[in-house]
C-alpha positions in Angstrom: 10.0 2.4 7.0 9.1 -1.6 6.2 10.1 -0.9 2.6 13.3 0.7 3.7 14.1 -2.1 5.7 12.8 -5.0 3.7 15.6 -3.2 1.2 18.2 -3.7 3.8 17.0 -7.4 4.8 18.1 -8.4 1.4 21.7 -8.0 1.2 22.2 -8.9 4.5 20.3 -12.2 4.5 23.4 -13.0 1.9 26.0 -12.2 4.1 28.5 -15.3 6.0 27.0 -16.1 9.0 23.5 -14.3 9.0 20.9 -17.1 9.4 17.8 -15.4 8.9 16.4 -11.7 8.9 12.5 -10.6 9.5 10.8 -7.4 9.6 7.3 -7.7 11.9 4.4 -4.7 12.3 2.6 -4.7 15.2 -1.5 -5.0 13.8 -2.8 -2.9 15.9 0.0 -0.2 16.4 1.3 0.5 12.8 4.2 2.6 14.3 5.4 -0.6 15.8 7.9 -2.5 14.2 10.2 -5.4 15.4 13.9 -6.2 13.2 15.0 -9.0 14.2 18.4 -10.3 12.9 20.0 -14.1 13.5 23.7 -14.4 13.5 25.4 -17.2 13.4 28.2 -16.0 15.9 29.1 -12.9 18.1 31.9 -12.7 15.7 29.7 -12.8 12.0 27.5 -10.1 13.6 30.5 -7.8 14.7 31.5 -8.1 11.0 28.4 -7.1 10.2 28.0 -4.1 12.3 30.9 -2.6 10.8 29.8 -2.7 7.5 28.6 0.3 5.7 24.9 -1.0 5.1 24.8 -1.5 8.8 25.7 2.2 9.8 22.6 2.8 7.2 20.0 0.7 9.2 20.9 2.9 12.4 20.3 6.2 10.4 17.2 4.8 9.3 16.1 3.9 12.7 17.5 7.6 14.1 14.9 8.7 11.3 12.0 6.7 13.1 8.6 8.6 14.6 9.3 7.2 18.0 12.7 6.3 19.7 14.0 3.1 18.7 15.2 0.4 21.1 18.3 -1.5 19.6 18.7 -4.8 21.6 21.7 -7.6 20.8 20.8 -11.0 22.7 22.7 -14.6 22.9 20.7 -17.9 22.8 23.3 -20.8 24.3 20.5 -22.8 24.7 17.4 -24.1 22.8 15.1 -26.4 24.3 11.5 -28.0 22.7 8.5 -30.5 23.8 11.0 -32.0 26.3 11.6 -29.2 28.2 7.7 -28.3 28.0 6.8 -31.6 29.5 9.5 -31.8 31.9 8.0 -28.1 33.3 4.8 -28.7 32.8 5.1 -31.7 35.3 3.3 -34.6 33.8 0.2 -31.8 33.1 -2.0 -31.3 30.0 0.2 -28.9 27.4 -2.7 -28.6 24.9 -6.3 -29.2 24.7 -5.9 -32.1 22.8 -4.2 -33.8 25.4 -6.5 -32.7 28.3 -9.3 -34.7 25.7 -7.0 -37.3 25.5 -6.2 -37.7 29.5 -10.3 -37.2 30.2 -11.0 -40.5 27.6 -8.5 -42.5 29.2 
C-alpha cells in the first residue's frame, strides 16, 4: 500500500495547484497510514478529484485491510510563535525558556 501510493504521490505532486503530498505509517501500527494532500485552492483540488488518477487512489483505498477514513479540511488561517505566546499568557513555552526565566 505505501508503494502504491508513493506511485500516486508522484504525478500528482506535478499537478497546478498541489503544494505538497506525504504518505506517513504509523510505527507502531503498520496498518496505519495517513495521505495527506495540500491544495492550493478548493478549486485545484476539485480539478484534481476528477481526474482519472484520482478515481485510482479511492480504489486503492476500497482495497485497504481496514476501512478507510477520507477527510477534506480548509486552513483560512495559520498562526506561529505569536499566537503561542499570546496563549500561553506570558508563560514558559519550552524548557529553555523556563532556564532562562529561573537565571534572571
Amino acid at each position: 500500500m505505501i508503494r502504491a501510493l508513493h506511485l500516486f504521490m508522484g504525478p500528482t505532486q506535478v499537478e497546478p495547484g498541489c503544494l505538497s503530498c506525504c504518505v506517513y505509517q504509523n510505527a507502531d501500527k503498520s496498518t496505519v497510514i495517513l495521505y495527506m494532500e495540500h491544495w492550493s485552492s478548493w478549486e485545484t483540488l476539485a480539478m484534481h478529484i476528477q481526474t482519472t488518477r484520482y478515481v485510482q487512489l479511492i480504489e486503492l483505498m476500497e482495497a485497504s485491510l481496514e476501512t478507510p477514513l477520507l477527510s477534506f479540511h480548509n486552513m483560512q488561517e495559520a498562526r506561529g510563535m505569536e499566537y503561542l505566546k499570546s496563549v500561553r499568557g506570558g508563560l514558559p513555552i519550552s524548557s529553555i525558556d523556563l532556564i532562562k526565566s529561573e537565571e534572571k
